[in-house]
N, C-alpha and C positions, 0 to 999 in steps of 0.2 A: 752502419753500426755493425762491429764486428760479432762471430756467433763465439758464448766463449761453452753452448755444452751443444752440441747436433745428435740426433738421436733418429738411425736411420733403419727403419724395417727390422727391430731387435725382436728377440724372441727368446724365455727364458726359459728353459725346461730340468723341471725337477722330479726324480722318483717317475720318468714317462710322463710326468702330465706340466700342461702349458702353465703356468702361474702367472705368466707374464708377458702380452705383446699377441699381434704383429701392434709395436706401437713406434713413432715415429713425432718427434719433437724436437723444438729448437729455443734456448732462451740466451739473446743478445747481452750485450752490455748494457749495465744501467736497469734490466729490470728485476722487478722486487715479483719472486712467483711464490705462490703459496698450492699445496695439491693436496685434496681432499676426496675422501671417498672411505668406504664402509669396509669392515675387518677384512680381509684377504683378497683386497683389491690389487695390490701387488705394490702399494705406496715402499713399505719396506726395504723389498724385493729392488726397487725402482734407484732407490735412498744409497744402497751398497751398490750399484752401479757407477752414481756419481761424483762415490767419496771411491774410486776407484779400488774397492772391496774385492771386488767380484767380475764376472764377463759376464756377455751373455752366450746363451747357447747357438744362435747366429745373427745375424743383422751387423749393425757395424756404431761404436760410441766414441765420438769425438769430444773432448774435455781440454780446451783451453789450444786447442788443434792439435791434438796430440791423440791417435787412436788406441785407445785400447787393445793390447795385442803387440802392438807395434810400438812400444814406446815403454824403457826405466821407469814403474811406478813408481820407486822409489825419490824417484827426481819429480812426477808429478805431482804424487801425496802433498808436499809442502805447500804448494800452489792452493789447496783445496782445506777449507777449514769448516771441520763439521763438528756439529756434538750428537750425541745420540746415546741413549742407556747403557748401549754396551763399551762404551768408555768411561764410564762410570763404573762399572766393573772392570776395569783393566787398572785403576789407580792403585796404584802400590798404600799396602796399608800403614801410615805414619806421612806421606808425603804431605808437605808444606803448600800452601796456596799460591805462592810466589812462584815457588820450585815448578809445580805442575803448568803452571803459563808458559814459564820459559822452555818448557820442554817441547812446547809445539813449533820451535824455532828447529828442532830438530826431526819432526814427524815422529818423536817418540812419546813413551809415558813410563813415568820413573824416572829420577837424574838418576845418573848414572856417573860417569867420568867425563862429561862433554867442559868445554869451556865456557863461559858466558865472559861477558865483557859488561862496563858500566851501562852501554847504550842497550842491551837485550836486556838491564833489569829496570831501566828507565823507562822503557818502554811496553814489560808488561804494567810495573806499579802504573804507568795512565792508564793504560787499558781497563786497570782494575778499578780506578778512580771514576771512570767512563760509565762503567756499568754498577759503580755505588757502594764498590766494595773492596776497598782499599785498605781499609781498617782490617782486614781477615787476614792480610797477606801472611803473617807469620801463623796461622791459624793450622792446626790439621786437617787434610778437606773433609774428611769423614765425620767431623765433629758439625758440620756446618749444618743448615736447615735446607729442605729441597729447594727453597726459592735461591739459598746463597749461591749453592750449587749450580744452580742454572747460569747464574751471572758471572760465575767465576769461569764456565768451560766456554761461553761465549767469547768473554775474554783472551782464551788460552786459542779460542778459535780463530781471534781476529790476528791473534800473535804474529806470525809469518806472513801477514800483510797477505791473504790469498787475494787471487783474484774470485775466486769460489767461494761462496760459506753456503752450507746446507744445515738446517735446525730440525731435528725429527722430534717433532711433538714437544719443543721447546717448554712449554705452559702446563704438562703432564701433570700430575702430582700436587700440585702447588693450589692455595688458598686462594680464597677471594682477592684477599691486597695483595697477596704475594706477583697473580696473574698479573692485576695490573699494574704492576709495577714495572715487570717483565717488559710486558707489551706498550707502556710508553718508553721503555729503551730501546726495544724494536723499531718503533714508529721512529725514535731519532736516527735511527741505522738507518733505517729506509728512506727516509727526506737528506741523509748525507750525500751529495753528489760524487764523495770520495769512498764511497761504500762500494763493496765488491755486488758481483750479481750475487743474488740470495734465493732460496729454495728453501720454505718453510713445511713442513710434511703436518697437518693436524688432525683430527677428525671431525674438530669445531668450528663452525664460522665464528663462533665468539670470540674465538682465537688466535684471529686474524689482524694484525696490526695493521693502522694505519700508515698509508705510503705502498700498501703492496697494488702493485701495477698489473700483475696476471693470473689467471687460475688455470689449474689442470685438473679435472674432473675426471677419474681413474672409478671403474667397476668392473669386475675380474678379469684383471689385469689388462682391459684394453680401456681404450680415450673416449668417455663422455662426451666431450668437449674441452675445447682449450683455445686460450686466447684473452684479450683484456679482461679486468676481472668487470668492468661495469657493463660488457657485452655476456660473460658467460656465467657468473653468479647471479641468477637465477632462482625461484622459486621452481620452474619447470624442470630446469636442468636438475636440480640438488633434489625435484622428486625422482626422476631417471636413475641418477646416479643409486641411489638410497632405499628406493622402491618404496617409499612412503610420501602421500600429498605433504607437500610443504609448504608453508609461507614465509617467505624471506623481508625483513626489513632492514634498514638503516636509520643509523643516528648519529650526529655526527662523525662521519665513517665511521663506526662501527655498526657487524652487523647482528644482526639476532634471526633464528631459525626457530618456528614451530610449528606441529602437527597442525593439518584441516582438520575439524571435525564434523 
């Protein structure tokens, strides 16, 4: 099984102080990671690494074999399909729901003067059909509800066919039905054998869709633990990470976390 992100002795330094690392990780093909861990654990920090945002201040990041440093982001960006808040802020305001899918065919946001053809709007409207939201395409995104939102930039994520997709706090904002609505589209992403590797960034194991394969357990900024999620999620582990006893259950794969007392 090929690796498609290696993560080798990085180390991220901001303002003189460490945020991030010495950490060192690898997620193959085919698996579903989710990485959790408590406010200024470095998940962030971790998240603009692998949507190739950012470097680090040394170590070495390989993404789809392609090193950071070393290699036209521009030509990698595409490969890589993320959402995250702050592409939520970058949506031009008036853009179309349609519009902003197809735009991830170009690693942009805003149409602008690019060309689309019949097959890139075929192919977001399934996308959008995919994730339940089909009906909004002529819609403004701003007008939409945070649950529509989430579904439509997943969408716009899966656009360019990545081999990458990374979701930072996918389920944020969002209501009770909203969540799980969310999260059985995830679950069918993750049982899809044609699904890219995926990287879910949360704070919640509630949060956590069914089908995900690995955990990465992140506190200030270096590795808890990491590896399958049914060896590393944990009651012991998630009190480590957390600093508070925890009880961890399950129910059909889903899980739930609460205080000892």
């Amino acid at each position: 099984m090929s690796s498609v992100v290696r993560v080798d002795e990085i180390v991220v330094v901001r303002d003189g102080r460490s945020i991030l690392g010495p950490l060192s990780w690898q997620i193959s093909e085919g698996e579903r990671w989710v990485v959790l861990g408590p406010n200024g654990a470095g998940k962030s920090t971790l998240f603009s690494l692998l949507a190739a945002q950012s470097h680090p201040s040394t170590g070495k990041v390989s993404i789809l074999e392609s090193e950071l440093g070393k290699v036209d982001i521009f030509e990698l960006r595409p490969r890589i399909g993320f959402v995250s808040s702050t592409l939520v802020e970058q949506v031009p305001e008036g853009e179309k729901v349609l519009d902003l899918v197809m735009t991830a065919a170009y690693a942009i946001v805003g149409r602008w003067q690019e060309e689309y053809d019949l097959w890139d709007e075929s192919r977001a409207i399934s996308l959008l059909t995919i994730l339940g939201v089909r009906d909004l395409r002529e819609r403004i995104f701003s007008t939409l509800s945070e649950g529509e939102k989430k579904r439509v930039l997943i969408a716009r994520a899966l656009m360019p066919n990545p081999e990458l997709l990374l979701l930072d706090e996918p389920a944020s904002g969002l209501d009770l039905g909203g969540r799980e609505d969310l999260l059985i589209r995830l679950r069918e992403l993750a049982q899809d054998p044609t699904s890219p590797a995926t990287v879910i960034i949360t704070h919640h194991v509630e949060e956590i869709p069914q089908g995900t394969t690995h955990v990465l357990l992140l506190k200030d900024g270096e590795i808890i633990a990491s590896g399958p999620i049914a060896e590393v999620l944990t009651g012991a582990y998630l009190a480590k990470t957390y600093g508070i006893e925890l009880s961890l259950s399950m129910l059909d794969g889903r899980y739930t976390a609460k205080a000892v007392h």
